[in-house]
C-alpha positions in Angstrom: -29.7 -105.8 -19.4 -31.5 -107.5 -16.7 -31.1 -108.1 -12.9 -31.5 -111.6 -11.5 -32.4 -111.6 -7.5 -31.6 -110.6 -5.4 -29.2 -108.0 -5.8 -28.6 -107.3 -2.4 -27.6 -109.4 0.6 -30.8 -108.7 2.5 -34.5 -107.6 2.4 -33.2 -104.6 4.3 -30.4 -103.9 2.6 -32.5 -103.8 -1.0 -35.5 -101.6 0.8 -32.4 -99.4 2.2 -30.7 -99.0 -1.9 -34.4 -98.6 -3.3 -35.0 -95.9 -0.9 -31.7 -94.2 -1.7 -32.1 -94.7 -5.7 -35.7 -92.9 -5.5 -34.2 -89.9 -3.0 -32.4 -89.2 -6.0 -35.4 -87.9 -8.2 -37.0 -84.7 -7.5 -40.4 -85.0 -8.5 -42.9 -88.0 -9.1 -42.6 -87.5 -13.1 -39.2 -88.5 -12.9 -39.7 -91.5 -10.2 -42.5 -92.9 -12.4 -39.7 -92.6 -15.4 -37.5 -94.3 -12.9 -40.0 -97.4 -12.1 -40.8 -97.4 -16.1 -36.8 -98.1 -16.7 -37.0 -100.5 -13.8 -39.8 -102.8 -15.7 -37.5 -102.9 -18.4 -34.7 -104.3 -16.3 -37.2 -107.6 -15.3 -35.6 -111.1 -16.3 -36.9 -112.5 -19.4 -40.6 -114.0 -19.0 -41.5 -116.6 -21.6 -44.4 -116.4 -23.6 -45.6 -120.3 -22.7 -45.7 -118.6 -18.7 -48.5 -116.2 -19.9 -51.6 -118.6 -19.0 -54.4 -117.5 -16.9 -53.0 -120.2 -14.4 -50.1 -117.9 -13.9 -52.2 -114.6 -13.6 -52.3 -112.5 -10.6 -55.7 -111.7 -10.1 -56.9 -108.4 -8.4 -55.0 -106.3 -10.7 -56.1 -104.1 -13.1 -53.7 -104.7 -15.6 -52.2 -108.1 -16.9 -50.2 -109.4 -14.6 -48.0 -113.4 -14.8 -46.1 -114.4 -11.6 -44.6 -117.8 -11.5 -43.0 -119.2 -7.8 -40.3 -121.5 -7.8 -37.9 -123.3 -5.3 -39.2 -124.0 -1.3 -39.0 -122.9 1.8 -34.7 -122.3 1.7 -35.1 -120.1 -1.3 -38.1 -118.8 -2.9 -37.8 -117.0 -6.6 -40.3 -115.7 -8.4 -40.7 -114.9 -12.0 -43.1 -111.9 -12.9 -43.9 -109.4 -15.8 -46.9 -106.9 -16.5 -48.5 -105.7 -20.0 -48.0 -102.3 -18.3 -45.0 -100.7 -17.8 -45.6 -98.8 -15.0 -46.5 -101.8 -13.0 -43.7 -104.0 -14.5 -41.6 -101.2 -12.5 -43.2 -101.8 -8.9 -43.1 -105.5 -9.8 -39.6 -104.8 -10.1 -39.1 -103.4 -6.7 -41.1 -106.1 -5.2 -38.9 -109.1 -6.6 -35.8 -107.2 -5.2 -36.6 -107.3 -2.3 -38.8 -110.9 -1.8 -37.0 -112.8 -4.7 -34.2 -115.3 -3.7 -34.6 -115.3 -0.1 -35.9 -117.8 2.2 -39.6 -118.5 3.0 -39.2 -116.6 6.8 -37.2 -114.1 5.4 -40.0 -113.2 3.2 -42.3 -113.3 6.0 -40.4 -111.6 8.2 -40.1 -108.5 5.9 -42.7 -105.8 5.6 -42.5 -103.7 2.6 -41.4 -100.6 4.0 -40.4 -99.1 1.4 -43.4 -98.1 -0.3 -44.1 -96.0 2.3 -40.8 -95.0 2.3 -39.9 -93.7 -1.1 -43.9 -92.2 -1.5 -45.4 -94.7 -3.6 -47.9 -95.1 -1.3 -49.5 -91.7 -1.8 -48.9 -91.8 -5.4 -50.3 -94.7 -6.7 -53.8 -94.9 -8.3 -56.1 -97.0 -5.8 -55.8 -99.5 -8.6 -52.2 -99.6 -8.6 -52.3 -99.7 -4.8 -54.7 -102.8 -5.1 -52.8 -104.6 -7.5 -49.7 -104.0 -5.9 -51.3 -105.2 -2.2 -52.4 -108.6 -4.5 -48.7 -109.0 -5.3 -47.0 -108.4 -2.4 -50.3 -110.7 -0.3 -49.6 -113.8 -3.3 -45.5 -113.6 -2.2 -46.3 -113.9 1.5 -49.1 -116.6 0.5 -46.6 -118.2 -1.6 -43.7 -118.4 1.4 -46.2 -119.3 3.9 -47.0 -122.6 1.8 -43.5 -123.3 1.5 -43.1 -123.5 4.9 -46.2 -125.9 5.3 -44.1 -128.5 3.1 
């Protein structure tokens, strides 16, 4: 089964249900399980998309994001080779994907430091997933300029 975006009627309102979902867990074994099942959850990602034109770059793991739409409604396809990054990707597009281009500049992503990923992420994770959420806003920002 997979998710399309957004599943919530707001940035806010998916940080808010993301936040609550990862309350849930206990411990970090169990929320790393949780962002695992998440990656799972990501929209079909065709084979053809995996190019180095499509590669996010400043992460340590393969990583394929593909914008479409403009500056009304931004979506963005993504997928990782690893699972646990797939997950965070996951999070990201449920917040960013299918909103507007100044919604998406408009919304910090609180909710990393919300649910404790920040402190739990290996500075490598942490980089890759600053490169995501910085190619989202870069993305948004040039749909504006057009």
């Amino acid at each position: 089964m997979t998710d399309t975006f957004p599943l919530e009627p707001t940035p806010e309102a998916a940080q808010a249900a993301i936040g609550d979902e990862f309350a849930f867990f206990g411990d970090w074994s169990e929320r790393y399980q949780y962002l695992i099942d998440l990656g799972r959850k990501l929209p079909e990602f065709p084979e053809a998309w995996k190019t180095e034109e499509h590669r996010l770059h400043g992460c340590q793991s393969m990583v394929w994001i593909v914008p479409s739409g403009d500056a009304r409604r931004l979506d963005f396809a993504a997928i990782s080779d690893s699972a646990i990054v797939s997950g965070l990707i996951y999070l990201a597009l449920r917040v960013y994907s299918g909103r507007s281009a100044r919604e998406i500049l408009d919304t910090g992503a609180d909710y990393i430091g919300a649910i404790g990923l920040a402190k739990h992420l290996s500075p490598t994770r942490s980089n890759g997933l600053a490169a995501l959420l910085a190619y989202i806003r870069e993305q948004a920002q040039r749909a504006l300029q057009h």
